[in-house]
C-alpha positions in Angstrom: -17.1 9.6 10.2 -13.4 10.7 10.6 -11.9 9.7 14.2 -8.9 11.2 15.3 -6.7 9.4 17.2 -5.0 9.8 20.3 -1.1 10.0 21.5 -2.0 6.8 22.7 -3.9 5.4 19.8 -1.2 6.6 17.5 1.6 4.5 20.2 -0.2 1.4 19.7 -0.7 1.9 15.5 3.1 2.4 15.5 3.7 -0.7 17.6 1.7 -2.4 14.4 3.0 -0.3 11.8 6.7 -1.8 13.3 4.9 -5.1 12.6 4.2 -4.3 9.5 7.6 -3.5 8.5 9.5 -6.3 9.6 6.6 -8.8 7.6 7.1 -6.4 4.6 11.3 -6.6 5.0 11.4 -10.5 5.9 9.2 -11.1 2.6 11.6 -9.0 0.6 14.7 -11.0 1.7 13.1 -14.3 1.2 11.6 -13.2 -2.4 14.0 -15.1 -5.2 13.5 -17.0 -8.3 11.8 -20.1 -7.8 10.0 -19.3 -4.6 6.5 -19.3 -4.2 3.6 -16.8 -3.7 2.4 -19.1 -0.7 5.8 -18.9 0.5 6.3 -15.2 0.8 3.2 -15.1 2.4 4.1 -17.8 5.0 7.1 -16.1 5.7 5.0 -12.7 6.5 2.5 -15.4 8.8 5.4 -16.5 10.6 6.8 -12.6 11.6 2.8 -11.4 12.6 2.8 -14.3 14.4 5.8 -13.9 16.3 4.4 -10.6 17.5 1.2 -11.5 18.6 -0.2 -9.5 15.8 -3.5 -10.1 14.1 -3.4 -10.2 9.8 -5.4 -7.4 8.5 -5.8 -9.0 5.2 -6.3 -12.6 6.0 -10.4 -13.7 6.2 -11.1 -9.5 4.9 -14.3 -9.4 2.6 -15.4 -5.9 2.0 -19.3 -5.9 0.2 -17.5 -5.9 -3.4 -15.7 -9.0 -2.4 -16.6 -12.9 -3.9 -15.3 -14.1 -0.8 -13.1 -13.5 1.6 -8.9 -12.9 0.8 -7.4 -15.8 1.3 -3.9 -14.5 2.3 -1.5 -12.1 4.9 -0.9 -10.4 2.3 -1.5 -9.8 -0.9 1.2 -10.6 -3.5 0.6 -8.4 -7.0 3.2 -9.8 -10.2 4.3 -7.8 -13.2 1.1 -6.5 -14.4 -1.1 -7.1 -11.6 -1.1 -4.1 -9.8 -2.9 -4.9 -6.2 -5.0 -7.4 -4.0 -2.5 -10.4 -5.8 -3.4 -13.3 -4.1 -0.6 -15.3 -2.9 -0.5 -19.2 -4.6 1.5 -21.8 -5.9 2.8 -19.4 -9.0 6.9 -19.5 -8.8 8.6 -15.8 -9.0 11.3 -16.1 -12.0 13.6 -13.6 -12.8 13.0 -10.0 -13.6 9.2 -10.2 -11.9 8.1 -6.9 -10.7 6.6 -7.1 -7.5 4.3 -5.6 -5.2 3.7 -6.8 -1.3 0.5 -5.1 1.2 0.7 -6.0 4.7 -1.6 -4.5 7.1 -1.5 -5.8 10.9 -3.3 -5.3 13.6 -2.0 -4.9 17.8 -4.2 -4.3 20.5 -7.1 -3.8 17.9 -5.4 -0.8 16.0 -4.3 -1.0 12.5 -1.3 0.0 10.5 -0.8 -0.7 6.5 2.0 -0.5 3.9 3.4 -1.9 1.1 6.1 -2.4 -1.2 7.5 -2.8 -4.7 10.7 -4.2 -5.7 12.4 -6.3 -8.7 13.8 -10.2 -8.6 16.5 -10.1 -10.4 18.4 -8.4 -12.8 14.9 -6.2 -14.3 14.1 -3.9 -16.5 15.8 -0.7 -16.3 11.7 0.5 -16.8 10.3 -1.4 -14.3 13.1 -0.2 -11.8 12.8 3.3 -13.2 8.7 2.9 -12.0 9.5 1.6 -8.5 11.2 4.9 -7.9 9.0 7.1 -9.3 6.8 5.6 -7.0 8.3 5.5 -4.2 8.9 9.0 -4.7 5.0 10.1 -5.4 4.8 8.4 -1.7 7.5 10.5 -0.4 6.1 14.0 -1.7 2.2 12.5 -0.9 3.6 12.3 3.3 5.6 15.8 2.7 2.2 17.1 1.8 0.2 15.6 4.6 0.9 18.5 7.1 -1.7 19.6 9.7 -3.8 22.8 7.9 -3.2 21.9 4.6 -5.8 19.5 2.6 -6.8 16.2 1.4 -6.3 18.0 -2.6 -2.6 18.7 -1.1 -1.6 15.0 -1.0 -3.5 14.0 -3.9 -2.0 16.6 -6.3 1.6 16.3 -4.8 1.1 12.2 -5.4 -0.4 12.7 -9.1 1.1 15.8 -10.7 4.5 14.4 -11.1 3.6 10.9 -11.9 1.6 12.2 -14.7 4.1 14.6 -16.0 6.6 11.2 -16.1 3.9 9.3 -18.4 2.7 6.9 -15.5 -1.4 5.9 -15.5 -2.9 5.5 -11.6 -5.2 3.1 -10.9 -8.3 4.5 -11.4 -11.1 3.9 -8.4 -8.3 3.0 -6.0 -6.3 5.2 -3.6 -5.7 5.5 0.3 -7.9 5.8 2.8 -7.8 6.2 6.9 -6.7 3.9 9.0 -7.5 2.8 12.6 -10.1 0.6 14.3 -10.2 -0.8 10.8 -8.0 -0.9 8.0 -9.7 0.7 5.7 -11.7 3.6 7.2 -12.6 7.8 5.8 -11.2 9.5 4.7 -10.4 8.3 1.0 -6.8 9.6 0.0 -6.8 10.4 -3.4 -3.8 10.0 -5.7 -5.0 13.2 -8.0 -6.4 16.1 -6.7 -6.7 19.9 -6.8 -4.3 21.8 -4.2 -6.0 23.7 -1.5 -9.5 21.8 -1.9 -11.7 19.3 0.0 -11.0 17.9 3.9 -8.8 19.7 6.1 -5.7 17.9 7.9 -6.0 17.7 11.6 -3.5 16.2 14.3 -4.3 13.2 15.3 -5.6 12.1 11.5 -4.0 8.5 10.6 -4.1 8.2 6.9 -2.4 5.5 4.7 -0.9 7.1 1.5 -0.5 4.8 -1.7 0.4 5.6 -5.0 -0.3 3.0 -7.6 1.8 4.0 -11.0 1.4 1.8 -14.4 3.6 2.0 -16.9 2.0 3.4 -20.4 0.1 6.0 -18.8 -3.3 3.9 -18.5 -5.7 3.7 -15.7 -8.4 1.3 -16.4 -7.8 -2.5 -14.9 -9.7 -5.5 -15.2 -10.3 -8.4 -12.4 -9.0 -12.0 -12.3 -11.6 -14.7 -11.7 -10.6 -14.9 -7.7 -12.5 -11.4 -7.7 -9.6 -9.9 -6.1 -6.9 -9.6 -8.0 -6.7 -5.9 -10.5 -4.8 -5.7 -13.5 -4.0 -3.3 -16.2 -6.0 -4.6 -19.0 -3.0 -3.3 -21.5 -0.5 -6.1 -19.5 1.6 -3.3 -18.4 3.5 -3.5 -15.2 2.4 -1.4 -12.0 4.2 -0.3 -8.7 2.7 0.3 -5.4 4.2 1.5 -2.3 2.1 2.5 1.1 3.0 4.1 4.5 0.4 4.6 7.6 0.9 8.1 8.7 -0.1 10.1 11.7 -1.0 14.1 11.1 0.9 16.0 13.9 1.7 19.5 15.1 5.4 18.5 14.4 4.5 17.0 10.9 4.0 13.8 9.8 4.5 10.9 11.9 5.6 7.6 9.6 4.1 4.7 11.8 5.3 1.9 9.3 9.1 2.2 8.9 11.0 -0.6 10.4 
């Protein structure tokens, strides 16, 4: 089922979403070579913390799940392209890397995530960050109220293929709320003008997932969380929870 929220609903997700963004922002300052996996996500622990917000991530075990993450958030390297679970491993120069944080205040939900380069890079893996970023941007231009599901997932897709990028097959964005992962599925390819119908008051998180090459498929480390392109190439993600609204869309996760 597909709850739209209230003015009020939407007040507190943005309280979270503010949350989210600070985590995301602290963990990018701190990121450098030779610091650690469990360090970033310490570092995101110590901001949730500090704002009395609860980790979306942290003990999360949907039904396809081995067990339950054992992270804030989830720290994705080079060619892992989500659901990276954050250890011991030491970031060294030119890593490509993806952070999710999702938080939740007064039992509402916001999600987003990042990608960014330690470093000096890759002039490609820089060059995928911003094609990224930018499938994100035109996915929220597209999520206005009338137009459709097939809207965002075509103004997320087209592009990225037409630059030679894969997206991760099976994965994509989804509603968020009472949970943080709730319907509608927001897919990342799609035909304009087709399937559900934007409303106000819909709170969807956007997330384009581009891999270099132009593959889809992944594989899945041992921990049963962590998705790779089988291939080794390197991935970008980057994620905003919006609100659908009669004045457009409503970012609730920028800082």
């Amino acid at each position: 089922m597909i709850e739209l929220k209230t003015s009020q609903q939407i007040r507190l997700m943005r309280e979270a979403g503010r949350v989210v963004a600070s985590a995301l922002g602290a963990v990018r300052d701190l990121a450098a070579i030779g610091i650690t996996l469990a360090e970033l996500d310490r570092a995101a622990s110590g901001v949730l913390a500090a704002s009395g917000a609860v980790p979306a991530f942290l003990g999360y075990l949907p039904t396809w799940a081995p067990r339950p993450f054992p992270g804030v958030i989830c720290v994705s390297v080079n060619d892992a392209i989500v659901h990276g679970v954050p250890d011991a491993t030491e970031l060294h120069d030119g890593d490509l890397v993806s952070i999710d944080c999702g938080a939740f205040v007064d039992g509402w939900c916001a999600d987003a995530a990042i990608s960014f380069v330690v470093g000096i890079g890759a002039d490609d893996d820089r060059t995928l960050i911003e094609h990224t970023e930018r499938a994100l941007e035109r996915g929220i231009q597209a999520a206005v109220a009338g137009a459709r599901l097939g809207d965002i997932g075509n103004a997320v897709g087209s592009a990225a293929r037409r630059a030679g990028y894969g997206l991760l097959a099976d994965h994509a964005g989804h509603g968020v709320g009472r949970a943080m992962h709730e319907s509608p599925f927001v897919p990342n390819e799609g035909r304009a003008g087709r399937g559900y119908r934007l409303k106000p008051g819909l709170v969807i998180a956007i997330e384009p997932m581009l891999i270099l090459g132009g593959g889809d498929d992944y594989v899945i480390d041992d921990d049963g969380w962590t998705i790779r392109s089988p291939s080794g190439a390197r991935a970008a993600h980057f994620e905003h929870t919006i609100a659908v609204t009669d004045d457009g869309p409503l970012v609730l996760t920028l800082p």
